[in-house]
C-alpha positions in Angstrom: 5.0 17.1 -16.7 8.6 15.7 -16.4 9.7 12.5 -16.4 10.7 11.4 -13.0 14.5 10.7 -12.3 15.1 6.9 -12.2 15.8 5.9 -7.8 18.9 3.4 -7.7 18.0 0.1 -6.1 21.3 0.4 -4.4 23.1 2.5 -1.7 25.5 5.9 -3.3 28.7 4.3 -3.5 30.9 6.9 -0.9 33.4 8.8 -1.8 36.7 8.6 0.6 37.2 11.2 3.3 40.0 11.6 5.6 42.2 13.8 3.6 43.3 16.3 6.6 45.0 19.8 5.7 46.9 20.9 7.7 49.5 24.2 7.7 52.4 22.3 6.6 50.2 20.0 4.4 47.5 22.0 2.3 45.0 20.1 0.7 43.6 21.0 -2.8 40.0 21.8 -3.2 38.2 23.1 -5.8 39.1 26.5 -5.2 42.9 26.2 -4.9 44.5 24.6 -1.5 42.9 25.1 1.7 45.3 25.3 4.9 44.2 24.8 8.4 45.3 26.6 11.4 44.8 24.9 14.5 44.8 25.9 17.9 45.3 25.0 20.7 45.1 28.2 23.2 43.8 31.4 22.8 44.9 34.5 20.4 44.7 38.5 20.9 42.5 40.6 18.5 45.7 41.5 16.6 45.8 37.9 15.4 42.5 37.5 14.4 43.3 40.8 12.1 46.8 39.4 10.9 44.9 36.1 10.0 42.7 37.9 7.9 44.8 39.5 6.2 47.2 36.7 5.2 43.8 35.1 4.2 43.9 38.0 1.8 47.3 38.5 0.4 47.7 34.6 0.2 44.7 33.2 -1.0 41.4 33.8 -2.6 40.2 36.0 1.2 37.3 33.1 1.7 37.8 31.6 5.5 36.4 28.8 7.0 35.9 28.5 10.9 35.2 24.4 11.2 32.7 22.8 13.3 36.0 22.0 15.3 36.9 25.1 15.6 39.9 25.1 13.4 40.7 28.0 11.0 40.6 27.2 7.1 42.2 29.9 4.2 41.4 28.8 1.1 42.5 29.4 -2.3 46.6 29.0 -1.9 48.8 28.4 -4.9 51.5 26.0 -3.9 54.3 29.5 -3.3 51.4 31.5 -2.0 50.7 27.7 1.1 54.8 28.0 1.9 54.8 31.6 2.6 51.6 31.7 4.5 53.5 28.6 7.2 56.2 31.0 7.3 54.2 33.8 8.1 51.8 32.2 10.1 54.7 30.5 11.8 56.2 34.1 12.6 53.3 35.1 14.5 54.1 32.9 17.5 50.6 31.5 17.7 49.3 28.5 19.9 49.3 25.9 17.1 48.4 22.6 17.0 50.7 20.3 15.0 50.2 16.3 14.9 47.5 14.4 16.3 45.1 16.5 17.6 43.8 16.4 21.4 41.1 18.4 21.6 39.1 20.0 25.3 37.0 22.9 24.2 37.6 26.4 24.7 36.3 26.7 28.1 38.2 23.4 29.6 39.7 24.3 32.8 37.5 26.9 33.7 33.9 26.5 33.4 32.2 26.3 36.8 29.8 23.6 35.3 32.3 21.2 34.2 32.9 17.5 36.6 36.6 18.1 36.0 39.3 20.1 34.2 40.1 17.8 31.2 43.2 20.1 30.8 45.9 17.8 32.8 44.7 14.8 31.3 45.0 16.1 27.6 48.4 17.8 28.5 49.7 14.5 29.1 48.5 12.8 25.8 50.0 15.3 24.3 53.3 14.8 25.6 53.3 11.4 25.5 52.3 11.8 21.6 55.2 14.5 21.0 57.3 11.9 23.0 57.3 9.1 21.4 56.8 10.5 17.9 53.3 8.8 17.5 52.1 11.9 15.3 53.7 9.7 11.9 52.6 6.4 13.3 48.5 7.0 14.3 46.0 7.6 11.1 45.2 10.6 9.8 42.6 12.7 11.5 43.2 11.0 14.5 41.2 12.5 17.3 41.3 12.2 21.3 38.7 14.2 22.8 38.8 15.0 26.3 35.8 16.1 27.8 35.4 17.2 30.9 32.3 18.4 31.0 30.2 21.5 30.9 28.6 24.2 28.9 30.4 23.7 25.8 30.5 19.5 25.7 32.1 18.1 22.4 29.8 15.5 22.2 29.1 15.7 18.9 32.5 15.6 17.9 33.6 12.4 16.0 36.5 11.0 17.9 38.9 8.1 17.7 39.3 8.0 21.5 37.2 9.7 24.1 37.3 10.6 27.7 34.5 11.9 29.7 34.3 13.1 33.0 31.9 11.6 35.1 31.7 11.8 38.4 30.8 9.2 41.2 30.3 9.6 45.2 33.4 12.5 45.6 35.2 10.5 43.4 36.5 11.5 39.8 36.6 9.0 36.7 37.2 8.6 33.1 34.5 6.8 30.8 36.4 5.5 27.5 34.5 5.7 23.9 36.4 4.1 20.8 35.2 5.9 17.5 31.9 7.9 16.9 30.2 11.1 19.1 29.7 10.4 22.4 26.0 8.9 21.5 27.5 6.3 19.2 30.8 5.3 20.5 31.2 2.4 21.5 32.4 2.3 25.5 35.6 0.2 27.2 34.7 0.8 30.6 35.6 4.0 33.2 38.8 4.3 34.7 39.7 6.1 38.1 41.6 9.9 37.7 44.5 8.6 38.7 45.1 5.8 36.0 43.1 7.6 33.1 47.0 9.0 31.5 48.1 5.1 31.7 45.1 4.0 30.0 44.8 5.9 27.6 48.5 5.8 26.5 48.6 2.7 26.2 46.1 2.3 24.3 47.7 4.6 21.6 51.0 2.7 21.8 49.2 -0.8 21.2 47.4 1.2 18.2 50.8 2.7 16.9 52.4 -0.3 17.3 49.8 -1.9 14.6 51.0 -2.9 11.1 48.1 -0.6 9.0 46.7 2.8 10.6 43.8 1.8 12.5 41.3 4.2 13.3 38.9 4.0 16.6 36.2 2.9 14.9 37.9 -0.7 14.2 39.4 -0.8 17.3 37.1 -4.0 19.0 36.2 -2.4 22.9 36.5 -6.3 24.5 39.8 -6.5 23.2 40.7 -2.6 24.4 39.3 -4.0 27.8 41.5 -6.8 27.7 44.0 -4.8 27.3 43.7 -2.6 30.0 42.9 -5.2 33.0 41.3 -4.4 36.2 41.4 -0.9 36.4 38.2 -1.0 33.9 35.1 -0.6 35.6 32.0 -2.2 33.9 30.3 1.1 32.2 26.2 -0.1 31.9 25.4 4.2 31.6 24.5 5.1 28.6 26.0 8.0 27.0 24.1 11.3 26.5 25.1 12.7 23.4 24.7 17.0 23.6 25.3 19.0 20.5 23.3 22.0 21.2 24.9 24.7 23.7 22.0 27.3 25.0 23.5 31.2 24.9 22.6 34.3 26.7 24.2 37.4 28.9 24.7 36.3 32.5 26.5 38.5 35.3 29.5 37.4 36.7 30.4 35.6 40.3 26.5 36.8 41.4 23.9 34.1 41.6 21.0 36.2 40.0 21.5 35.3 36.6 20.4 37.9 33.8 18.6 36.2 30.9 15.4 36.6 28.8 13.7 33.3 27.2 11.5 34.6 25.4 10.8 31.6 23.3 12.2 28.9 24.6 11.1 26.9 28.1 13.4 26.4 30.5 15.2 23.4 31.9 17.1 23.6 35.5 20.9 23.0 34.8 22.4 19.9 36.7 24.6 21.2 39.4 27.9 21.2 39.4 29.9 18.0 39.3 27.0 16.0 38.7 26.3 14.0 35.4 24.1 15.4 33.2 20.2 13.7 32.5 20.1 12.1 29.5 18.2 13.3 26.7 17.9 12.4 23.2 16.8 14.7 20.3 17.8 15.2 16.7 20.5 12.6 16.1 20.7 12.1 19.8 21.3 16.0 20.2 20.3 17.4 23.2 19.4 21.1 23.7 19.6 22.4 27.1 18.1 25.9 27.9 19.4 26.9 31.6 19.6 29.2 34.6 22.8 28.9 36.3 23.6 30.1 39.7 27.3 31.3 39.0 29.9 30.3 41.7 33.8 31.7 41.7 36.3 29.9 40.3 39.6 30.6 40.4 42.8 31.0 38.0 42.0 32.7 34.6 38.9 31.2 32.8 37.2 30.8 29.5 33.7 30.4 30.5 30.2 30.4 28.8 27.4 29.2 30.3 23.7 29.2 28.6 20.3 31.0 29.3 17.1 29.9 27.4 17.3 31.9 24.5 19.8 30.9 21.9 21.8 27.8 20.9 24.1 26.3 18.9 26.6 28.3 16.6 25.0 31.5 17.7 26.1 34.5 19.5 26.3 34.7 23.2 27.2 37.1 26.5 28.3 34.9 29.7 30.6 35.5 31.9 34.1 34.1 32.6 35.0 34.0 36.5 37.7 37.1 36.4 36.5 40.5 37.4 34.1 42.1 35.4 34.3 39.7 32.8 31.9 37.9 29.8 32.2 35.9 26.9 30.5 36.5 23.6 30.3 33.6 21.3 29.2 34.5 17.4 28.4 31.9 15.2 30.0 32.4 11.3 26.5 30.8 8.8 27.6 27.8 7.1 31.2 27.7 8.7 32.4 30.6 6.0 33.1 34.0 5.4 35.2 36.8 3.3 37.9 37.4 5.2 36.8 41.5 6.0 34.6 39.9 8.2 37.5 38.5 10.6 39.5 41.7 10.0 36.1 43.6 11.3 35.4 41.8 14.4 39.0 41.6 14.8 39.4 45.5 14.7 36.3 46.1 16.7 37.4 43.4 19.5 40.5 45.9 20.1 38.3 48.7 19.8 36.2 47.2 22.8 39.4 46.0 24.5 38.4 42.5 23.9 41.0 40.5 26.1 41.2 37.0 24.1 39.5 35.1 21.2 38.8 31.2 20.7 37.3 29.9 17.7 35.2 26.9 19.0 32.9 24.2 17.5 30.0 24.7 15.6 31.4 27.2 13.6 31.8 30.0 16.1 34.4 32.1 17.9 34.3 33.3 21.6 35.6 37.0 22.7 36.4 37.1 26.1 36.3 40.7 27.6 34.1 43.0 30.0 30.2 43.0 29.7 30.5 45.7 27.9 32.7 44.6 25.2 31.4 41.5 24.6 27.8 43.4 24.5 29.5 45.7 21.8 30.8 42.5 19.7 27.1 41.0 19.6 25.4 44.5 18.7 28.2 44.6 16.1 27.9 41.1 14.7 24.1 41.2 13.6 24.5 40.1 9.9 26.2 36.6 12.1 24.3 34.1 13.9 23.2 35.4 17.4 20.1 33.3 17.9 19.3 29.7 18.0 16.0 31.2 16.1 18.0 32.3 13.5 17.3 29.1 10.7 20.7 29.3 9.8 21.9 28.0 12.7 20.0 24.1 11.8 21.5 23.9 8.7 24.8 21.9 8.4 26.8 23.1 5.0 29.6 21.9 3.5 31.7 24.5 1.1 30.0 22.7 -2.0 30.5 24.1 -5.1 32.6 25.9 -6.6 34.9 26.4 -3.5 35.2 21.9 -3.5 36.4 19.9 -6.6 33.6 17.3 -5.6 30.9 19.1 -5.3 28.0 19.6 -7.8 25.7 21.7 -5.7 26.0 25.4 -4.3 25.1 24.5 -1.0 25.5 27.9 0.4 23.2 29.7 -1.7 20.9 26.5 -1.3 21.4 27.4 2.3 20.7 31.2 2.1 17.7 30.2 -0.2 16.4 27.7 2.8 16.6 29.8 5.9 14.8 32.4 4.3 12.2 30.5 2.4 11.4 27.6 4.1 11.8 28.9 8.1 9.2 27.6 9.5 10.3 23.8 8.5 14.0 24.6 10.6 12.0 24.5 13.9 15.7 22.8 15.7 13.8 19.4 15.9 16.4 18.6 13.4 19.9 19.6 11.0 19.3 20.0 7.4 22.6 18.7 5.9 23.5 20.0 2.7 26.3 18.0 1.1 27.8 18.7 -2.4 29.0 15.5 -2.8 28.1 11.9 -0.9 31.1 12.1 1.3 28.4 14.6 3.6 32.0 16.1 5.6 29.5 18.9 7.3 27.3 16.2 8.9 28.8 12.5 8.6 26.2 11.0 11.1 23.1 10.3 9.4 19.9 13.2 9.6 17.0 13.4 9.1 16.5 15.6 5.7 19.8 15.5 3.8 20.3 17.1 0.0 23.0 15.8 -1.4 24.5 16.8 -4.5 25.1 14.3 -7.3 26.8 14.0 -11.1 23.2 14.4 -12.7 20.9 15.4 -9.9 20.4 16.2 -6.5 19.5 13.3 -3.6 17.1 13.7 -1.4 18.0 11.2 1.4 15.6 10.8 4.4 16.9 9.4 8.0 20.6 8.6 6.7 23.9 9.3 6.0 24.6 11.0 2.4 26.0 7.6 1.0 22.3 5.8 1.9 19.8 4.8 -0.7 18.0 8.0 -1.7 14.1 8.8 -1.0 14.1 11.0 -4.5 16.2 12.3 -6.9 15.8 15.6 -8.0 16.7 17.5 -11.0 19.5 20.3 -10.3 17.8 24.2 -9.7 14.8 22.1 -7.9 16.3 21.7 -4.5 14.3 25.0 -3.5 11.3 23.7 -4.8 11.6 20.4 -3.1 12.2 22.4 0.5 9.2 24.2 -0.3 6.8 21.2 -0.7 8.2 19.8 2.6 7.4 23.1 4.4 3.9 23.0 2.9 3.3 19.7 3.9 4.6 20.0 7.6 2.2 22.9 7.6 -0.6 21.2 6.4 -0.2 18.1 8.3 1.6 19.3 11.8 -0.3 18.0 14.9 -0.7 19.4 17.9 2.6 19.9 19.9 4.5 18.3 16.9 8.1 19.0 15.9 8.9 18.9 12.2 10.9 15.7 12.7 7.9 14.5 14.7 5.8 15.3 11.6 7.9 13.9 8.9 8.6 10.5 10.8 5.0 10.2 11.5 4.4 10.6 8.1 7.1 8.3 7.1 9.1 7.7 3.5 6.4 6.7 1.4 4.1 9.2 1.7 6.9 11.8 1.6 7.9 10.3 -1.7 4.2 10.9 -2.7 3.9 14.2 -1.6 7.0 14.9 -3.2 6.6 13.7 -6.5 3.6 14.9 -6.9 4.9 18.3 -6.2 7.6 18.5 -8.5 5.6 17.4 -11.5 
């Protein structure tokens, strides 16, 4: 029997995040620098190829897609970073440089959103290249417009966000400082029509501060304050929806193709209306729907769900253009070898895929006929198609060795998990594997987290990486430790219980019980 591991009487001490890499600013990780591409439009097969291969002839040929949907290539020498701007540069691509406004792939054209958020962010944007406020707001400064929708960005963290809502005929803006759109903290809604005043002037009063100041600090009375009388008192509170449902749906034709075969289904709010709220896993919401499709017109970007599949998995939906669909395939853990891009990207001209988006939760979205997009799922089955597949409730970060902090492999960890312990991912909840305390694939706190430490491994229950751990467990037993949980949500699941339902009726101490017990 082995000694147990001492529990500290105090909270992990965090480690900083909020370094940002960027294109022109690599960051170094522990597998060489890491560049980001962002974007924020969409790119032709070709690129996705021409990534891929500068991935390859620049850096170690590893590839991130982010849960933001920005592109990573990792392992650049300092040469090896310059030449990949310049080529990258060359390729005439929709970047994203400075402070990032982000709307979701689909904004503008999805028939289920309250709004296009697309004029509203245009405008930030402007007035951020404008005045220069790029060198003057913190790093990682976020605006997320949201207008609503079957890809939300509600789980997004943001410094400021805007979402649609929609009252009588009439169209407004709610205002969140800092957090996901469950946790932010609200200033009020503002009409349409004063929403680009607001919300510039808000990020000049922020600029115009002595220090960075993130949204988080920012004190919502004061914002109000700030702002005057076109704030409207916001009592609502905020659904927070980090689950998208997937599927194959027929274009412009209101009988909707799907098969739910596991899931029960939930009638989709009709257009323009705002969503019921619904809490889940960290105030997740997953949505399984039937949607009557209407035209739309203008060129469009759409996915909308059936019951089947969620999250970063793949999908068939249609886009309101003439004989078109969208597949969206989901990359496990947020990584892959490069080949991989240079493969769908070779079989997306192959199938005369039109367009390509990378988009949160890990995934990218093809746009292109039925069958094309029907070809890219049949040849993406090694990649996350399924909300069923395990992989898909498992929130990785690159862990070890590919970060410098990390002391964990959290990808083999979370190979080892999906395939082991299945039947313990049952979506009630994310596992978040974290190499180090700074947990950058799931900041918000969850339910099971393993998080990797200088001597051992942390097994923290209902918190963030950095809380006061439940065990600590010796490195090589993380496996082990999955595996009594499973056994013990097997032996002790009630009738019509989730896992989270089991393990927070079971509670801390007797996990800690169960736990030791089984790792002696």
């Amino acid at each position: 029997m082995t000694a147990p591991l001492p529990i500290p009487n105090t909270a992990i001490p965090p480690m900083v995040r909020g370094a940002c890499p960027a294109l022109a600013t690599p960051m170094m990780t522990g597998d060489g620098l890491l560049a980001r591409i962002g974007l924020d439009g969409p790119i032709r097969p070709a690129d996705l190829i021409r990534i891929g291969e500068l991935a390859i002839r620049h850096g170690n040929g590893l590839i991130d897609i982010s849960a933001r949907g920005n592109i990573q290539l990792r392992g650049l020498s300092a040469p090896s970073a310059r030449a990949l701007e310049t080529d990258v540069r060359l390729m005439n691509l929709p970047l994203r440089d400075g402070v990032a406004v982000e709307t979701g792939a689909l904004a503008g054209h999805d028939p289920q959103e309250i709004t296009s958020p697309e004029p509203l962010a245009s405008a930030i944007r402007a007035f951020i290249s404008e005045y220069g406020l790029s060198r003057r707001l913190a790093a990682k400064f976020v605006v997320v417009v949201d207008g609503g929708g079957q890809l939300p960005l509600h789980a997004l963290l943001a410094d400021i966000r805007l979402l649609a809502v929609r009252r009588g005929t009439e169209i407004f803006w709610r205002i969140l400082l800092g957090g996901t759109a469950g946790t932010g903290r609200s200033v009020g809604v503002v009409a349409d029509a004063d929403a680009t005043t607001c919300v510039t002037l808000i990020l000049a009063r922020i600029a115009a501060m002595d220090v960075p100041v993130r949204g988080r600090a920012l004190d919502s009375a004061e914002v109000r304050e700030w702002l005057g009388d076109v704030v409207i008192a916001d009592d609502d509170v905020v659904m927070e929806q980090t689950a998208v449902a997937l599927g194959l749906f027929q274009l412009m034709n209101a009988a909707v193709s799907c098969e739910a075969r596991h899931q029960p289904q939930v009638t989709s709010p009709p257009r323009g209306e705002v969503p019921e709220r619904q809490r889940g896993d960290e105030g997740a919401t997953r949505q399984h729907l039937h949607v009557a499709i209407s035209p739309s017109s203008g060129p469009s970007d759409h996915l909308l769900p059936d019951g089947e599949k969620t999250l970063a998995s793949g999908r068939i939906t249609d886009i309101p253009l003439p004989d078109q669909f969208a597949a969206r395939i989901g990359i496990p853990f947020g990584q892959c070898p490069a080949e991989t891009l240079i493969n769908l990207g070779r079989q997306a001209e192959t199938a005369g895929i039109a367009k390509i988006r990378p988009a949160i939760d890990h995934s990218l979205v093809f746009f292109g006929t039925q069958d094309a997009c029907r070809s890219m799922i049949e040849f993406s089955k090694d990649l996350i198609l399924s909300q069923n597949d395990p992989r898909a409730k498992i929130a990785a970060c690159p862990g070890s060795p590919a970060c410098a902090s990390a002391s964990i492999k959290t990808h083999a960890l979370g190979t080892l998990a999906a395939r082991d312990v299945a039947n313990l991912l049952d979506g009630s909840f994310t596992l978040h594997l974290s190499g180090c305390t700074k947990g950058c694939a799931h900041p918000a706190k969850a339910l099971v987290s393993l998080v990797g430490m200088n001597d051992s491994t942390a097994l923290i229950f209902e918190g963030k990486t950095s809380d006061m751990p439940l065990k600590l467990i010796r490195h090589g037993e993380e496996g082990k430790t999955l595996g009594a949980l499973a056994h013990l949500v097997r032996l002790e699941r009630g009738a019509g219980e989730t896992t989270r339902d089991c393990l927070c009726r079971l509670g801390p101490a007797r996990l800690e019980k169960v736990l030791s017990q089984g790792l002696s």
